[in-house]
VMD Tcl script that draws the C-alpha trace (Angstrom):
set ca {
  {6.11 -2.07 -17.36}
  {7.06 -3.44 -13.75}
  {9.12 -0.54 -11.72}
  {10.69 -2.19 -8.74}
  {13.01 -1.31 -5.99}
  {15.85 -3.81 -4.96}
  {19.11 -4.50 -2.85}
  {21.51 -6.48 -4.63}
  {25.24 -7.29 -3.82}
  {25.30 -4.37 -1.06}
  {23.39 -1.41 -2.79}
  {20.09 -0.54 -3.41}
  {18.75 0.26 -7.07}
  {15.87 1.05 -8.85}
  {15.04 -1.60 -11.93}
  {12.69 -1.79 -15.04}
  {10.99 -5.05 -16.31}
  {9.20 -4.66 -19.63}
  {5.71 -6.49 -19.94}
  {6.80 -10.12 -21.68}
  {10.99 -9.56 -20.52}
  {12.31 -13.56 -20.97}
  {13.17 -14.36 -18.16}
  {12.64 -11.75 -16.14}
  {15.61 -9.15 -16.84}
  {15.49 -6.32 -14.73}
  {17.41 -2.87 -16.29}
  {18.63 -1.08 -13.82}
  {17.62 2.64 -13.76}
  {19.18 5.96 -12.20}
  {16.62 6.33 -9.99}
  {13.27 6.19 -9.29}
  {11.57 7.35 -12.81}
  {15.15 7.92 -14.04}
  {16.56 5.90 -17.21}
  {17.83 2.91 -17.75}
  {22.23 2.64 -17.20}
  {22.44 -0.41 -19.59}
  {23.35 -2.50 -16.13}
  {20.76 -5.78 -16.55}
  {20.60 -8.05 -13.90}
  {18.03 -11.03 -13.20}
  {15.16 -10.70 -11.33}
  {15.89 -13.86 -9.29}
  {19.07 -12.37 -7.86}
  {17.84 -9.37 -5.97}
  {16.01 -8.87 -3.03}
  {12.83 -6.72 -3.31}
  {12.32 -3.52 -1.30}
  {8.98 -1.32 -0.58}
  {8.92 0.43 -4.13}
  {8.58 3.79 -3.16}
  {10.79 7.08 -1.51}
  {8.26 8.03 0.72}
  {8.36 11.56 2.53}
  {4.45 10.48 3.57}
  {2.02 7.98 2.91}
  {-1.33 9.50 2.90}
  {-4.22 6.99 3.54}
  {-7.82 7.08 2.81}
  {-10.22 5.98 5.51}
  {-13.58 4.54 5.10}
  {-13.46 4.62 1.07}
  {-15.81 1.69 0.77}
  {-19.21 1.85 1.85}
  {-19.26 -1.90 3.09}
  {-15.96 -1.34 5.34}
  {-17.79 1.48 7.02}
  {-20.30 -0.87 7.74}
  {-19.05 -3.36 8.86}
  {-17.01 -1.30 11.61}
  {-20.28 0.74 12.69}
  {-19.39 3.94 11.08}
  {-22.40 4.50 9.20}
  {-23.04 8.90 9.21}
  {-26.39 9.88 10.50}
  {-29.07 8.38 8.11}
  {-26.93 6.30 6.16}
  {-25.42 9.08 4.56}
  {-21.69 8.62 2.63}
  {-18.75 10.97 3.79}
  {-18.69 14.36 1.96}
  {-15.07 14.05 1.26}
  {-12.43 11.47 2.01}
  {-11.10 10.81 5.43}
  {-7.18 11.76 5.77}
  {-4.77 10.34 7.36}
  {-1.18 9.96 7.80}
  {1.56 7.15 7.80}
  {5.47 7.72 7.93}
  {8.46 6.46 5.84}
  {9.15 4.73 9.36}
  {6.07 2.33 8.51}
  {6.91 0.78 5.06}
  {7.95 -2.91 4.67}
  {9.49 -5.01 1.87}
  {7.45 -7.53 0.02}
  {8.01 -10.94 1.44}
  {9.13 -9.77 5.26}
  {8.31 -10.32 8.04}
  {5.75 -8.10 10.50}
  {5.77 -8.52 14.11}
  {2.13 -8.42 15.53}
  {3.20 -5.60 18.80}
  {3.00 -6.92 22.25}
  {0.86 -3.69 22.60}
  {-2.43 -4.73 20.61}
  {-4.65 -6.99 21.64}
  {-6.59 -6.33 17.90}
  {-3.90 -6.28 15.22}
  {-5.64 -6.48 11.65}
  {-5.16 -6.79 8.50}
  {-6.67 -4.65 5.14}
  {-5.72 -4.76 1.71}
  {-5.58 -2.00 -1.00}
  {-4.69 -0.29 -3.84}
  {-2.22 1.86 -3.42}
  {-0.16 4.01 -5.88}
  {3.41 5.87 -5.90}
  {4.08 9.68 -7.48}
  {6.23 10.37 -10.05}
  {6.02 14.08 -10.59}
  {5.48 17.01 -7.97}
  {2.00 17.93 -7.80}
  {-0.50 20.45 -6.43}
  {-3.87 21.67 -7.59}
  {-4.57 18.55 -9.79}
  {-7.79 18.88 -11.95}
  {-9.78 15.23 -12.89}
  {-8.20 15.79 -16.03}
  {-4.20 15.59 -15.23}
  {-4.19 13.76 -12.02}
  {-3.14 10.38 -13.11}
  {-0.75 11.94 -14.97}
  {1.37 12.31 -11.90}
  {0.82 8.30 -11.32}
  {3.95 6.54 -11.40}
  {3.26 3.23 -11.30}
  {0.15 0.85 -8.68}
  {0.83 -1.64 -6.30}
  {-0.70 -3.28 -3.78}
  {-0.68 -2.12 0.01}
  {-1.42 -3.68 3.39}
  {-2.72 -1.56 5.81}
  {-1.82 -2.60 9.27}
  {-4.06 -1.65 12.49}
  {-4.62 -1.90 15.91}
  {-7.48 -1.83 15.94}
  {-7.76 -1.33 19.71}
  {-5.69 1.64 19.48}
  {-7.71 3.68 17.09}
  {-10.06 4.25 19.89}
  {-7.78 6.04 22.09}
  {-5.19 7.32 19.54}
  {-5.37 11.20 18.83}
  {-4.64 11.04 15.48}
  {-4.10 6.99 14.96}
  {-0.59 7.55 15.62}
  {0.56 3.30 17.09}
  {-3.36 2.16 15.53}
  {-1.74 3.10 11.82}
  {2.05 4.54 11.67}
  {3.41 2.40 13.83}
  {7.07 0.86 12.21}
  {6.27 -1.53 9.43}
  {2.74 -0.87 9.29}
  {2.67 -0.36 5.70}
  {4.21 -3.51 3.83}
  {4.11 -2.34 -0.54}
  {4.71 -3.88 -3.02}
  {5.89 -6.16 -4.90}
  {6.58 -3.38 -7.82}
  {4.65 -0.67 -9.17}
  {3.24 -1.51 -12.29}
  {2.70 1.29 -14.74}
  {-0.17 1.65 -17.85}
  {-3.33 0.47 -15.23}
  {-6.78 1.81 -14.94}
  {-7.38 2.25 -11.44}
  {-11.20 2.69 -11.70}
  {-12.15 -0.81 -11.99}
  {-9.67 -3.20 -10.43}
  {-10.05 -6.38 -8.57}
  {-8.53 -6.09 -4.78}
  {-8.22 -9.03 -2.68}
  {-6.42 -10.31 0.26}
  {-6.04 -13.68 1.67}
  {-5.14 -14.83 5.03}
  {-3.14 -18.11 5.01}
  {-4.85 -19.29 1.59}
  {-8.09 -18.00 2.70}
  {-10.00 -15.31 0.80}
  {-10.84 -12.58 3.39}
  {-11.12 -9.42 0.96}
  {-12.52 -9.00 -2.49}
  {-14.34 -6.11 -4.05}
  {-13.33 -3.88 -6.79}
  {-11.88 -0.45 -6.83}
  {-14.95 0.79 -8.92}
  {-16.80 0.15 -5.11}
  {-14.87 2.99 -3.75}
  {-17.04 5.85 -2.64}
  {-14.17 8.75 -3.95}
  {-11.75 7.41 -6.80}
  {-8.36 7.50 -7.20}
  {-8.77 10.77 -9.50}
  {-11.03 12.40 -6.70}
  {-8.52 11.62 -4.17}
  {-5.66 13.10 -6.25}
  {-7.75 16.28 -6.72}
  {-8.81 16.64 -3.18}
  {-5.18 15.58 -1.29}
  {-3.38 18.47 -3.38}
  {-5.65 21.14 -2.67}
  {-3.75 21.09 0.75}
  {-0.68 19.53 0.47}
  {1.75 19.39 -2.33}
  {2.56 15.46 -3.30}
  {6.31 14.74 -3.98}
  {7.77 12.27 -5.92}
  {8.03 8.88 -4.51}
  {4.90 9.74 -2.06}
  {2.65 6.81 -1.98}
  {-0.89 6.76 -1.26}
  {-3.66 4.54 -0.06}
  {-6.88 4.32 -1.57}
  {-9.00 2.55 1.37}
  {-9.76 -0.87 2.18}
  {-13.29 -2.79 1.38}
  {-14.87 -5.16 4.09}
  {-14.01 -8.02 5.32}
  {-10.77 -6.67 7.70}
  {-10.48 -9.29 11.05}
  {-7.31 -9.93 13.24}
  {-4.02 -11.32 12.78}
  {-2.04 -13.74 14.52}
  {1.61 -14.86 14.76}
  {1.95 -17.19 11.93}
  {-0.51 -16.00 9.42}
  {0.42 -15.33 6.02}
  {-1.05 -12.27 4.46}
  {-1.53 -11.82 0.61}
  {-3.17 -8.93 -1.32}
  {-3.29 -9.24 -4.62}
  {-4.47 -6.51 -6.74}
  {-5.67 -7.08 -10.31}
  {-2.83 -6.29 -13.00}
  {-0.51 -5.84 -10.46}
  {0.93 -8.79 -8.77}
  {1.08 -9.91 -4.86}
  {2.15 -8.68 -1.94}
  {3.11 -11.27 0.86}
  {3.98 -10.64 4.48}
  {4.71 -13.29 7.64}
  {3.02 -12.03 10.74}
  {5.95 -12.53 13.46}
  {4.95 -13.70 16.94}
  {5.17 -10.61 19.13}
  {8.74 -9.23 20.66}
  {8.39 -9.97 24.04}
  {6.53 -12.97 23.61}
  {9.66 -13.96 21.42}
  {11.86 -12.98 23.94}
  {10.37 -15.00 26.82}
  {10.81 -17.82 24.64}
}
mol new
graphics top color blue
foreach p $ca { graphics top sphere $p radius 0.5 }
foreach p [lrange $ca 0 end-1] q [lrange $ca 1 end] { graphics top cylinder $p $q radius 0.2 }
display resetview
């Protein structure tokens, strides 16, 4: 099943699309994880939306052993990270499937990385291996933006990751998936940039469940990131950005020219 989030004719809902729906019928729900109002609409007619209700965004760091590479941030001895890196995006950075993103007038190294990513649909703390997909909603597909230039000065990567719209989701969460062996990939204007597999990822989706809610208690519509693999490079006005993750769909987003550039135009 496809959960989505949508505006259509002034309001904002939360739909349903079964796996093999002719011609795409969307049931509108209550709510995110809530049931279905008999209200049907078609999916043509609304306008997708991040799918998520996002008090945080937590993001994994340096998850695949090739991205770490590739950026120079090998440990001592080529040894892997202990436990995953943390760290934090706002609501304020999400972005609907199909917009538009700015590059900022600020970076001089805007870039692009792909991912899984994955939306909560039950409050959880303390999750063993054994019940933390349980509190899965649904997977989607998440572009982590970054300037790059910024990380090195940033305390806490606070304009490098959570500045506005740095997070673009979507297009829908699709429920049922095994996240331990999916296909990620991104594309930059047609042009495969990405692709690995989420069974590459140095802590899993169940280890990072485990070790995030040790410390902080995950709310419904929380999304996280599960890291990006090699292969990240800059961004320009005018690119086109897909990921596409395997079972899931893909996510598209217009890089905009920058505002002040725009405005000197």
């Amino acid at each position: 099943m496809r959960i989505l989030k949508a505006q259509h004719a002034g309001r904002t809902l939360w739909g349903q699309i079964e796996d093999g729906d002719a011609g795409e019928t969307v049931h509108v729900i209550s709510g995110l994880g809530g049931e279905r109002s008999g209200e049907t609409l078609p999916l043509s007619a609304l306008t997708l939306l991040a799918p998520a209700e996002a008090g945080k965004i937590v993001c994994v760091g340096r998850n695949y052993l090739d991205h770490i590479r590739e950026l120079g941030n090998m440990l001592p001895g080529d040894n892997l990270p202990k436990e995953p890196g943390i760290f934090l995006k706002g609501a304020n950075a999400l972005a609907e499937p199909g917009g538009t993103v700015d590059a900022p007038e600020w970076s001089e190294n805007f870039h692009f990385e792909g991912e899984l990513a994955l939306v909560i649909g039950q409050r959880a703390q303390h999750l063993t291996p054994e019940n933390a997909l349980d509190v899965v909603l649904g997977y989607t597909c998440g572009l982590d933006l970054t300037a790059r230039d910024k990380q090195k000065t940033d305390l806490q990567w606070f304009r490098a990751k959570a500045a506005d719209r740095f997070c673009p989701l979507g297009p829908w969460l699709q429920t049922g998936l095994d996240p331990a062996d999916l296909r990620v990939q991104t594309r930059i204007n047609g042009a495969t940039r990405q692709d690995s597999r989420t069974s590459h990822m140095i802590f899993s989706v169940v280890d990072i469940l485990t070790y995030v809610t040790r410390y902080v208690t995950l709310e419904v519509g929380d999304v996280i990131l599960t890291g990006t693999p090699d292969g990240v490079g800059p961004l320009q006005p005018g690119d086109v950005v897909e990921v596409e993750v395997e079972g899931v769909g893909v996510l598209t987003t217009h890089i905009g020219a920058a505002a002040s550039a725009a405005s000197a135009e």
